[in-house]
Structures are given as structure tokens and as C-alpha cells.
C-alpha positions as CSV (number, residue, x, y, z in Angstrom):
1,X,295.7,18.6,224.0
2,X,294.7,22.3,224.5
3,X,292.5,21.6,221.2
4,X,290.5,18.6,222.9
5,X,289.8,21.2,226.0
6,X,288.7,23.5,223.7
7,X,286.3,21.2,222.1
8,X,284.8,19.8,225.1
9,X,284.4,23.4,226.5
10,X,282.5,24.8,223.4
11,X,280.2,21.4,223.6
12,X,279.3,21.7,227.3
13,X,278.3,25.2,226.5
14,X,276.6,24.3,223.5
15,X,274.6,22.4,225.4
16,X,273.6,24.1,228.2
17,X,272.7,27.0,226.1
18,X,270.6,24.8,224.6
19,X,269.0,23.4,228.2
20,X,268.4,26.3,229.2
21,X,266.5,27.5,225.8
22,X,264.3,24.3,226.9
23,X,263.4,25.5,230.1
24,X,262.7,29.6,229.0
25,X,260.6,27.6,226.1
26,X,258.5,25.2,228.4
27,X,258.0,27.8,231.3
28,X,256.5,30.5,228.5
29,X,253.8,28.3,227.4
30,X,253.0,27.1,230.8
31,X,252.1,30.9,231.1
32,X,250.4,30.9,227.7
33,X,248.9,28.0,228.6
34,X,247.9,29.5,232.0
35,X,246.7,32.7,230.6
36,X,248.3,34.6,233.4
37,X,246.3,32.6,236.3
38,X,249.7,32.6,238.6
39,X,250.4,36.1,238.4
40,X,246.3,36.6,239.4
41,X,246.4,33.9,242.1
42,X,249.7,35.3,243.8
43,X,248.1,39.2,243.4
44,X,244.3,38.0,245.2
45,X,242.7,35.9,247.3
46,X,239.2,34.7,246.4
47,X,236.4,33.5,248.7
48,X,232.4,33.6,248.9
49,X,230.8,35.1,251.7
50,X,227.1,35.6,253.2
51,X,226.4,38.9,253.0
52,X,223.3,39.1,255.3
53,X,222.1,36.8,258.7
54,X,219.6,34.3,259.2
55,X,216.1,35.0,260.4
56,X,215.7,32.9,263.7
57,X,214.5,30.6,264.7
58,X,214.9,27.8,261.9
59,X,211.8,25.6,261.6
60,X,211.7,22.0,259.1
61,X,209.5,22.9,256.0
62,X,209.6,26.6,256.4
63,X,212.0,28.7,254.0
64,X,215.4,29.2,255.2
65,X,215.2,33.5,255.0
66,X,217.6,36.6,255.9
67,X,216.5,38.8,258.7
68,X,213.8,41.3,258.1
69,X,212.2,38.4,255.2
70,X,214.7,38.7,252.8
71,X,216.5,36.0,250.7
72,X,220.1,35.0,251.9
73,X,222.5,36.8,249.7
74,X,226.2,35.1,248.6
75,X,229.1,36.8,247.0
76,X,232.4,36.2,245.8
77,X,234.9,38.8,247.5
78,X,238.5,39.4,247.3
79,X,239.7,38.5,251.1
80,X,242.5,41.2,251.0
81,X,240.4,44.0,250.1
82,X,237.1,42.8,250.9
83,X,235.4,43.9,247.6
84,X,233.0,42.6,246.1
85,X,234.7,41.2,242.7
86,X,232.2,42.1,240.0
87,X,234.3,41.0,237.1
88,X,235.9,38.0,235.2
89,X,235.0,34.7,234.9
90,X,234.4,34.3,239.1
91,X,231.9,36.6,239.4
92,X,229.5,34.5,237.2
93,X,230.3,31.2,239.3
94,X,227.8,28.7,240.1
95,X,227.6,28.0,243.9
96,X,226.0,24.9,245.8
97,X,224.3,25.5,249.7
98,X,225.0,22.8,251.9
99,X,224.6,21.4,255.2
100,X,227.6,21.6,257.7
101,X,228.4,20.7,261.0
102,X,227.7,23.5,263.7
103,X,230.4,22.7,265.7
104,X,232.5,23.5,262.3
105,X,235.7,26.0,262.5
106,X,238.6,24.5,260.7
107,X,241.7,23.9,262.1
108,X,242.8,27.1,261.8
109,X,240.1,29.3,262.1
110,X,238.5,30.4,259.1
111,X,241.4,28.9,257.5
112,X,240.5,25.4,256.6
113,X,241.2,23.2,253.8
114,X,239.0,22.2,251.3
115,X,239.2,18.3,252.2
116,X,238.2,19.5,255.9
117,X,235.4,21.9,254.3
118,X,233.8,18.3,252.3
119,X,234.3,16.3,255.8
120,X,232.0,18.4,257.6
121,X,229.5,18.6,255.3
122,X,226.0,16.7,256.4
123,X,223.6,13.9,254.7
124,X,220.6,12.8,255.3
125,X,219.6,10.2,257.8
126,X,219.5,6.7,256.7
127,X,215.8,6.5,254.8
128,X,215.1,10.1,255.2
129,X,214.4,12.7,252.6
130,X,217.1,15.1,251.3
131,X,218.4,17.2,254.1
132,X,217.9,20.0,252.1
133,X,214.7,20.7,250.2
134,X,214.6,22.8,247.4
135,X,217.0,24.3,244.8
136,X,220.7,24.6,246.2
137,X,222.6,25.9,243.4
138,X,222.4,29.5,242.2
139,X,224.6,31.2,240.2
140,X,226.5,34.8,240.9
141,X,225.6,37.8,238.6
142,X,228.4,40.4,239.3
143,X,229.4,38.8,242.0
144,X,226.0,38.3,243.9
145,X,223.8,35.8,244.4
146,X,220.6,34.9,245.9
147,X,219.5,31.8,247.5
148,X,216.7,30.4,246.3
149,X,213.4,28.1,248.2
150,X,214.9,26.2,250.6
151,X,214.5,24.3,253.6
152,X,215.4,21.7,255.8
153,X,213.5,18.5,256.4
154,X,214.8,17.2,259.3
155,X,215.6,18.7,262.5
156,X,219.3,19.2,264.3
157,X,219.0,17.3,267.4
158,X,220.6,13.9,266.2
159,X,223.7,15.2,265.2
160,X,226.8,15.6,267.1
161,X,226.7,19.1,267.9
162,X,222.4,19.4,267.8
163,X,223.3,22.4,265.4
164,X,223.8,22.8,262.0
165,X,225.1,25.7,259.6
166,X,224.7,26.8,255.8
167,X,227.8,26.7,253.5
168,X,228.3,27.9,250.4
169,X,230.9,26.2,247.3
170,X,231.7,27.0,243.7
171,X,231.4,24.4,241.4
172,X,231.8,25.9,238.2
173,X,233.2,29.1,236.6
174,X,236.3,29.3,238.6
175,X,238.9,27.9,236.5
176,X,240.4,25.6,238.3
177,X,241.5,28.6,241.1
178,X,240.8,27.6,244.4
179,X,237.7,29.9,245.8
180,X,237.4,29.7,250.0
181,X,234.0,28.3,250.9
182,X,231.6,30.4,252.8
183,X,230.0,29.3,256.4
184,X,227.1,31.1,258.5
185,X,226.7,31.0,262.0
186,X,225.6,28.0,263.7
187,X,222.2,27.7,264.7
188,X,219.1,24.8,265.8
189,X,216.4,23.5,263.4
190,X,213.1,22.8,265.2
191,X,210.7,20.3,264.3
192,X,207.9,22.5,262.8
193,X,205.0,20.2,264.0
194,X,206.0,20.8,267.5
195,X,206.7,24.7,267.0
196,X,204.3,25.6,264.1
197,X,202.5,28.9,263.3
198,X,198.9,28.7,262.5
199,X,197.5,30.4,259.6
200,X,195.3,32.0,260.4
201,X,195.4,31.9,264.2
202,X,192.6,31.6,267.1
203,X,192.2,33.9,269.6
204,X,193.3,30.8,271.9
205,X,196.4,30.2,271.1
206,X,199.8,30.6,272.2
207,X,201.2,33.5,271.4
208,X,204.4,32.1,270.4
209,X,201.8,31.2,267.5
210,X,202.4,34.5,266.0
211,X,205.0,34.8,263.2
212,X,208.7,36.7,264.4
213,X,207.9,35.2,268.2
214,X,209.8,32.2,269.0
215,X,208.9,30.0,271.7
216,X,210.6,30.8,275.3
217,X,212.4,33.2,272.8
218,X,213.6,36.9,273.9
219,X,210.4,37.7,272.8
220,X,207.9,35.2,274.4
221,X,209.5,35.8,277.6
222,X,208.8,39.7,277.5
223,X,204.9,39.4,276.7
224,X,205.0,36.3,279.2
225,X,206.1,38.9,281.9
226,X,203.2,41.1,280.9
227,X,200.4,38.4,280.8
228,X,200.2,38.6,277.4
229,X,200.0,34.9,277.3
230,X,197.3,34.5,274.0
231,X,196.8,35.8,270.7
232,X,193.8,37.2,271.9
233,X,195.8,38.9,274.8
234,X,198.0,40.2,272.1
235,X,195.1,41.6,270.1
236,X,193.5,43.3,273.1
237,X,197.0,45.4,273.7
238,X,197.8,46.1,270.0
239,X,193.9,47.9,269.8
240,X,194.2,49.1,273.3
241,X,197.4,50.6,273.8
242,X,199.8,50.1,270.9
243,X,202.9,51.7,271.8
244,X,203.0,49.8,275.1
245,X,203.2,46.5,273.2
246,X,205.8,47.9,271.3
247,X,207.8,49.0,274.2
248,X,207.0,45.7,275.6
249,X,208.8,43.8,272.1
250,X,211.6,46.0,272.6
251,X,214.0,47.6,270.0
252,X,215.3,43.7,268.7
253,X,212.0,43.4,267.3
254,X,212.7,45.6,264.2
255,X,210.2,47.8,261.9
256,X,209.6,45.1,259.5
257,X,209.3,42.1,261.9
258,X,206.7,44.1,263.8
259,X,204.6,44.6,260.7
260,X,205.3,40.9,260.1
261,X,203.5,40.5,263.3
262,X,200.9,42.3,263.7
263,X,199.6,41.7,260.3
264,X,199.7,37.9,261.2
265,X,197.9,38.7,264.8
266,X,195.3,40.7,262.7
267,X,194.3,37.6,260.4
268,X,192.6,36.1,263.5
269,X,189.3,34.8,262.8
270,X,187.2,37.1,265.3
271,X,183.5,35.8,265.9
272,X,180.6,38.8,265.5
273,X,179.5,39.3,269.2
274,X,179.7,43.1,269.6
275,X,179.8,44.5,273.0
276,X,178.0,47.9,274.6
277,X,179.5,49.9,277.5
278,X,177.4,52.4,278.6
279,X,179.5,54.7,281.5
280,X,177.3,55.5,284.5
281,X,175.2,58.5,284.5
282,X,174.7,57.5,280.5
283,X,171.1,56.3,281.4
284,X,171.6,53.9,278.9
285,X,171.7,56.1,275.7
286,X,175.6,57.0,275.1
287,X,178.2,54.3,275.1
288,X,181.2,52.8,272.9
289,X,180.4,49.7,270.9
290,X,183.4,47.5,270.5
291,X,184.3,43.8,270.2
292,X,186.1,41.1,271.7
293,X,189.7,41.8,270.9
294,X,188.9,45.7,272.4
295,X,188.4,47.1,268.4
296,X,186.4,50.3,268.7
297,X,183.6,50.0,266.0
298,X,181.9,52.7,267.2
299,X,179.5,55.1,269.4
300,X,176.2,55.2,270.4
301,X,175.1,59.0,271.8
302,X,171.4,59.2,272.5
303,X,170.3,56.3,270.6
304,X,172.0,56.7,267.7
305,X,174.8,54.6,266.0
306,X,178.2,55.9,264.6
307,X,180.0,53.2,263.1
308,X,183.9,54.0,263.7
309,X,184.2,55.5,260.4
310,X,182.1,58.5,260.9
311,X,183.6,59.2,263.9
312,X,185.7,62.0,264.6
313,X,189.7,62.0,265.6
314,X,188.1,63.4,269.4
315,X,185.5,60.7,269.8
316,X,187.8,57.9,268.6
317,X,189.7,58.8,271.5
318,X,187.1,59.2,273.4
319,X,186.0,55.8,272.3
320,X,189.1,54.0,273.0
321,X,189.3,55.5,276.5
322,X,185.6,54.1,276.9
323,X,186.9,50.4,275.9
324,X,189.1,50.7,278.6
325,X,186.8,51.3,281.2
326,X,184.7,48.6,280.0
327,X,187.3,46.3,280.3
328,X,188.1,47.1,284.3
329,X,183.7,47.1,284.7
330,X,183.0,43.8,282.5
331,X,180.1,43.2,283.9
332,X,178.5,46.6,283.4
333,X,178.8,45.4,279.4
334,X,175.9,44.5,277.3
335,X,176.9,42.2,274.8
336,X,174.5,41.6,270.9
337,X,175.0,38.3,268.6
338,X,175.9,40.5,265.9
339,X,175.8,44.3,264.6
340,X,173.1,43.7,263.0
341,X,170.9,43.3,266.4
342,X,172.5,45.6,268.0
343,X,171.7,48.3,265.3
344,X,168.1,46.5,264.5
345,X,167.6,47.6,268.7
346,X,168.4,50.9,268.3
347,X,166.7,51.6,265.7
348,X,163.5,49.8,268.1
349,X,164.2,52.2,270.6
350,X,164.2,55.5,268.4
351,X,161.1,54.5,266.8
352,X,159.2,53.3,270.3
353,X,160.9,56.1,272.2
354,X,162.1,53.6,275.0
355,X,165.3,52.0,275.8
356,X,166.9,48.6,274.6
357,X,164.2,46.0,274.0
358,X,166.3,43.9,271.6
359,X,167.0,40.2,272.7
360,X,170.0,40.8,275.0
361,X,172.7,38.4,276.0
362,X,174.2,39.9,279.2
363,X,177.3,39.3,281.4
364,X,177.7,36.0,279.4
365,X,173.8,34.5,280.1
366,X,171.1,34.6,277.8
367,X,167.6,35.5,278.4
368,X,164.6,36.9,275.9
369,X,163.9,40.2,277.2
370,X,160.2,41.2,277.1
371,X,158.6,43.1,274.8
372,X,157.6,46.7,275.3
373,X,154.9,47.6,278.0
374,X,151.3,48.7,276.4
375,X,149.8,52.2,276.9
376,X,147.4,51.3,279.4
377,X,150.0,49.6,281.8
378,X,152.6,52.5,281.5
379,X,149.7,54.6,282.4
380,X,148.8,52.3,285.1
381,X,151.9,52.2,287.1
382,X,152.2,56.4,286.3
383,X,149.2,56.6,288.4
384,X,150.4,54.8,291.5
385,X,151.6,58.2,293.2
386,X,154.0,60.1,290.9
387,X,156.2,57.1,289.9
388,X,157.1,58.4,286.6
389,X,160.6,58.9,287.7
390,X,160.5,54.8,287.1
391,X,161.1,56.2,283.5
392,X,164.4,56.4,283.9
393,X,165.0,52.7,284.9
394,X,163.6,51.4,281.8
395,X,160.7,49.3,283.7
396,X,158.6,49.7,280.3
397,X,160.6,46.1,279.2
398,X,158.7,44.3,281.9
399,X,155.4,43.9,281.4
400,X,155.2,40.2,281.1
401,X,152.0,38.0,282.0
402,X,152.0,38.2,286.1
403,X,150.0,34.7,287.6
404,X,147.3,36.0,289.7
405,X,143.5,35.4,289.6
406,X,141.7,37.3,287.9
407,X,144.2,38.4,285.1
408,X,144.0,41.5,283.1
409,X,145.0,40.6,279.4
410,X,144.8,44.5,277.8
411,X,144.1,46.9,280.2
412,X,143.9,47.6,284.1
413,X,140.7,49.2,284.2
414,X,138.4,47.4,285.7
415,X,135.3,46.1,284.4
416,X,132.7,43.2,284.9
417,X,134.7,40.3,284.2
418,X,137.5,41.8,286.8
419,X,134.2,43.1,288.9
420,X,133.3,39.3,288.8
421,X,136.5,38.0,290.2
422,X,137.1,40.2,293.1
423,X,133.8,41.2,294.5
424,X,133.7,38.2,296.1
425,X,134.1,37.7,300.0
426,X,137.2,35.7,299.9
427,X,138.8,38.1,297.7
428,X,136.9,41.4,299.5
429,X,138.4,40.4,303.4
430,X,141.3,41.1,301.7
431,X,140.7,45.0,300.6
432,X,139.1,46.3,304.0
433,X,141.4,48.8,304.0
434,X,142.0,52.1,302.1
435,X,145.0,52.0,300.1
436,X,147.7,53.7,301.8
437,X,151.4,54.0,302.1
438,X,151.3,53.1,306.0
439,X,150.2,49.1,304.6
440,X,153.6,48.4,303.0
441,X,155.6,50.1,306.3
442,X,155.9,53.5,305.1
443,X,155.4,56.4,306.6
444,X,154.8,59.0,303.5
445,X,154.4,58.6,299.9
446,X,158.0,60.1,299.8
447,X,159.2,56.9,301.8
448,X,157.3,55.1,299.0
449,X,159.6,56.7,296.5
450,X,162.4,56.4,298.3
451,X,162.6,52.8,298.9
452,X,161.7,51.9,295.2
453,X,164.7,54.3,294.1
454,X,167.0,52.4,296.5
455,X,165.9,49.1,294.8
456,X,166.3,50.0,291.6
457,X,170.1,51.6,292.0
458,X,171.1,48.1,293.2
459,X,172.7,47.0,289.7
460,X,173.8,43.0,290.0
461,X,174.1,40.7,287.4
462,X,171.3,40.3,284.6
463,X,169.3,37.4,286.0
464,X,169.0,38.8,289.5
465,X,168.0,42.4,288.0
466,X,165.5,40.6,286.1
467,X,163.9,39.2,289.2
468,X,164.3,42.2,290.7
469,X,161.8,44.3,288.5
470,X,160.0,41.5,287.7
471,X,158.9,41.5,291.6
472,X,158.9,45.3,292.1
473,X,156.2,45.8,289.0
474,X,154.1,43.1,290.3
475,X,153.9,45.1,293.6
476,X,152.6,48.0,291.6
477,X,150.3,46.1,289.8
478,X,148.9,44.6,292.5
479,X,148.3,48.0,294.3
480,X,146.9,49.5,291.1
481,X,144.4,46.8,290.9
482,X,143.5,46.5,294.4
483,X,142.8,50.2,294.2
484,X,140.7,50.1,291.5
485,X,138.8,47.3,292.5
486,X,137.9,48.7,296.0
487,X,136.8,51.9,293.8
488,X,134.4,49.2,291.8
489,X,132.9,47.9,295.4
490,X,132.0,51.0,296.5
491,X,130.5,52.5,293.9
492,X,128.5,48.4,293.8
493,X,127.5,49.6,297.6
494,X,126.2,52.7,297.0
């Protein structure tokens, strides 16, 4: 008896020794087999992880980009440390961008699972193009990764939550370990035909227009608050007072956006019309020479021309304080087709010696401003009792034809045919008196001179100026003729 308990006790041993050798056998090549991957997965945790924000706003058809322009960035991480893992077969992965759900969270916070990860991810509408334009897939290269040209094609309103965010999965290189997907920040994707920038710009449009300024964005509202409603509005401050519009933008518009910006702004298609301020007290011969934005392109100073690149760091100033002026007195501006007219006029008046003749468009109307007076009719009106101080008022640039009978076609001195025509008696009843200041309501030549200088120092718009000088040097003509012709009758009599 005690041998049978002996035998069955050495078998059951036997053969749970030999169990057990089983087990320790098939667990070691699991871990062979393995190559260590449960020791690695209980020591870390893996996951991918944007490393850098989205510029807003999103638009369909525009690139998907980082703030500050720069591609989106993705690495794998270790989420217990937070480094960046740079080595082993993970950090060469190949990651897919998708579409997910803005309203996504997980259950758990950032702790979802990977079936709840694939349930939020979003397709395409029925007969609609790939959500995603472009090439999703990238692959890590010590860990880092950039996203490549993408964008969406559709916009966010007809889902669930109206918003949408990026998410990033491996695919391949991972081994089988599970690596934590990767989720941005929610956000709305706006139709682009509704919200697009122009490229170029005009100087009419919205300034929302303008890349980095979203519309009834932080930014919109700030230069809406300042009248800065237009591109051209926004083109005018940037030339006019710089730092202002930067102060206006504020300190969320960063360096690089603003050069973004203004380099967008600046690609506006200006026309050529150059503009002429002349301050009072100039007498027309010193002024700044701009155009319509407010762009300084130069100075005039006694009839001659510095284009803005011979100008001096003190007349630049000088100049841009000028433009400012101009802009509060518009319509004290004379405005040119292009530069070339406007240097072709001064170039007139330093050879002729008289102010602008050129063909002016002023205060917005055109008219063809007459050429320069003769010899013998500046003389002429000299002689009507020291009126050279006229001079000064540029009347030289009216000396069109005057309708009256008897008209002198070169000079006003007086000979047979103008003998002819007034030494009539219809024409004589009217020249029975001597030719004095007392005829017109004056009382001495100085009233004369008085009452011509208060006409002429009332500055209105172009058209009624015109009028204006147009009547005055007919007066003088008149007087000068009637003079001279009353001179011819008498010496007839005697």
C-alpha cells in the first residue's frame, strides 16, 4: 500500500513539473516572439499631438495653415513625459488627417477609445467631392511631421454641430501598439465664394477683403470703429499714419500677419491720377504731389519736381504732413491724368515763366484750360493803371477769344480796321466820356485795385473761378480798348 502512495505521488509530481515546464516554455517565446513590446507598453504611453494652432478663419478651397502661415506640425509623444519620441520604429509612423466631429471629446475626456475615435470621424455629403482635398497622409521623421496641401471642399454648416475639427491616426509603423489619436480645436469652415479674398484687390472693396481680416472678425470690427470701412480707407491710413493702424489692429494681429497684410493691401491696382496741394501763401509754386491712396511721390518747390526719391528724410516729412492737409482742404487740390502731365506742366511753366497752363482736371471736373496770354495782351492789361499785381493771380491763362465787335485777333493797338469799327456814331455815343475810375463807381484808382484784389481772393470751385476771371479780364479789355479807341477819335478830330 505505502508503495502505491508512493507511486502515485512521484507521478503527480512528475507531471506537474512537467506542466509547469510548459507554461515557463510558452510564456518565453511569447516574449521572444513579442520582442519585449509588454515590458515597452507597460513602461510608456504613446500618442500624436498637434504641435502648433490653426490660422483662422477656415475658408473651402483655401490651404488648411498653422498661425503665422506655417504648415500644421504632428508628433508622436510619450503622454507621461511629454517628449517628443525621436526613436524606434514609432517615430517613423505614417499618419492619416481626417475630418471629425466638432462637438467631439470622448467619453472621458481626452480619453477615448479608438472605436469612438472612427465614429466621429466625417464623410462627404452624398454626391459631393472628398471632404478633404489634397494629400492626408504624411509620415513622421524623428518624430515630426508636417501636413501637407490640404483643404476642405465643403463647408461645416450641415453637420450636427456646424463645426468640424482635424484629427490625426497612425496607420503604419506602430507595430501593432496602440498610438492615441490626436484632435485640434473645433472650429467653422466658410464657404469661400461668400467670404473670398481678391487677388489683387480694388480700392472698393471690403476690407474684410484683405488677407488675416476675417469678416465681423476681432479685426473687422476694430477698423469698422474707425471708419476704415475699404481697402482704399485702409491704404490711405497705412501711408498716412502707420502706427495708428497698427494700434488700431491691436497686439492679436502679430508681426507676421501684419506683413501678410499690408503686403496684400499694397497689391491694389491704383489708377495714375496724381494729385497737387499747394498750401496757401505757396502762390502756386511749392506743394506735395501725391496720389489717391495719400502715397507721397513727391514735391514741387518753385516750379520744380522732386520725385520722392530725391527727397530728403526732412522734406518727406514735410511732405507727409502736406498730404494731410490736403486731405482736410480737398478741394484746394489740383488733380493731373498722370505724372507725365503733371511734369510735362512744369516743365511749361519754367520755360514760359508763368504758372500751370497744362490741361487741368480740378475738384473732380474737367475743363481745357487756355493757353498762355500773348505779349501784347499782358502788356495791355499792365497798362490799365498799375495792375501788374494781377501777376500773382495767374490771369496770363485767360486770354481766350472775348465776343465783341470789332475783335482784336493779335494785338490791342489800334489801327484802321479797329478805327473802322468804332468811329462810328453808334459805337462813339458810347465813349463821350474820358475814361476814369468814377464810371465803374470808384472813387480812386486805389478803389480800382482794391475791388479787383477782393475778387480775385474769392477761391470757389474751378468752374465758377473760371467764370470769374473770364468776366474780370473782359472788363479790362474792354476799358483798354475803349481807351485806346477814344485816343484814335481824337487825334481823327484834330
Amino acid at each position: 500500500m505505502e508503495n502505491l502512495i508512493d507511486f502515485y505521488i512521484s507521478t503527480s509530481c512528475q507531471i506537474v513539473k512537467e506542466e509547469v515546464e510548459v507554461a515557463l516554455r510558452k510564456h518565453l517565446n511569447n516574449m521572444k516572439r513579442n520582442g519585449g513590446k509588454d515590458v515597452n507598453s507597460t513602461s510608456r504611453s504613446l500618442q500624436l499631438q498637434f504641435l502648433n494652432n490653426l490660422s483662422l478663419p477656415v475658408f473651402t478651397g483655401t490651404r488648411i495653415e498653422a498661425e503665422e502661415c506655417s504648415a500644421i506640425k504632428v508628433a508622436i509623444v510619450d503622454s507621461l513625459t511629454g517628449q517628443i519620441v525621436s526613436s524606434g520604429l514609432e517615430s517613423s509612423a505614417k499618419v492619416e488627417v481626417v475630418v471629425l466631429e466638432g462637438d467631439f471629446d470622448g467619453d472621458e475626456g481626452d480619453n477615448w477609445t479608438l472605436e469612438e475615435f472612427k465614429n466621429n470621424i466625417v464623410r462627404e455629403r452624398e454626391g459631393k467631392k472628398p471632404l478633404l482635398a489634397g494629400d492626408a497622409f504624411l509620415t513622421l521623421t524623428g518624430g515630426i511631421g508636417l501636413v501637407g496641401e490640404i483643404s476642405f471642399s465643403d463647408n461645416s454648416s450641415w453637420t450636427r454641430s456646424r463645426r468640424f475639427r482635424l484629427g490625426a491616426r497612425v496607420v503604419d509603423g506602430s507595430d501593432g501598439t496602440r498610438v492615441r489619436e490626436a484632435k485640434t480645436e473645433s472650429f467653422i469652415v466658410r464657404d469661400h465664394r461668400v467670404y473670398k479674398k481678391h487677388h489683387p484687390p480694388s480700392l472698393s472693396d471690403e476690407v474684410w477683403r484683405l488677407e488675416k481680416i476675417g469678416k465681423d472678425g476681432a479685426f473687422h470690427k476694430r477698423l469698422s470703429r474707425e471708419n476704415i470701412n475699404c481697402v482704399k480707407d485702409f491704404l490711405t491710413m497705412l501711408f498716412i499714419d502707420p502706427p495708428r493702424l497698427r494700434h488700431i489692429l491691436g497686439t492679436g494681429m502679430s508681426a507676421k500677419m501684419w506683413e501678410v497684410t499690408v503686403e496684400h493691401a499694397r497689391t491694389c491696382v491704383l489708377d495714375k491720377r496724381m494729385h497737387l496741394y499747394c498750401p496757401p501763401g505757396s502762390q502756386q509754386k511749392s506743394g506735395v504731389v501725391f496720389n489717391i491712396v495719400g502715397q507721397v511721390m513727391g514735391l514741387l518747390s518753385e516750379c520744380q519736381y522732386n520725385t520722392i526719391d530725391k527727397l530728403s528724410e526732412t522734406e518727406k516729412i514735410e511732405a507727409q504732413n502736406l498730404v494731410i492737409s490736403a486731405l482736410q482742404h480737398w478741394e484746394e487740390v489740383v488733380s493731373f491724368d498722370d505724372e507725365a502731365s503733371l511734369t510735362s506742366s512744369v516743365k511749361r511753366e519754367i520755360s514760359n515763366g508763368i504758372k500751370y497752363s497744362a490741361s487741368q482736371k480740378i475738384g473732380g471736373f474737367d475743363y481745357a484750360q487756355p493757353s498762355a496770354s500773348s505779349p501784347d495782351i499782358i502788356s495791355t492789361i499792365y497798362s490799365v493803371g498799375s495792375l501788374s499785381g494781377l501777376d500773382d493771380y495767374a490771369l496770363h491763362g485767360y486770354d481766350q477769344a472775348l465776343s465783341y465787335p470789332g475783335q482784336v485777333t493779335n494785338s490791342l493797338i489800334c489801327d484802321t480796321d479797329i478805327t473802322e469799327t468804332f468811329c462810328d456814331e453808334d459805337h462813339l455815343r458810347y465813349f463821350d466820356s474820358d475814361l476814369q475810375p468814377q464810371s465803374l463807381g470808384l472813387e480812386s484808382q486805389a478803389d480800382l485795385q482794391t475791388a479787383v484784389d477782393g475778387f480775385l481772393l474769392q477761391r470757389t470751385v474751378a468752374i465758377q473761378a473760371q467764370r470769374r476771371w473770364t468776366k474780370v479780364f473782359s472788363v479790362l479789355k474792354w476799358f483798354s480798348i475803349k481807351r485806346r479807341v477814344k485816343e484814335k477819335f481824337r487825334g481823327l478830330q484834330i
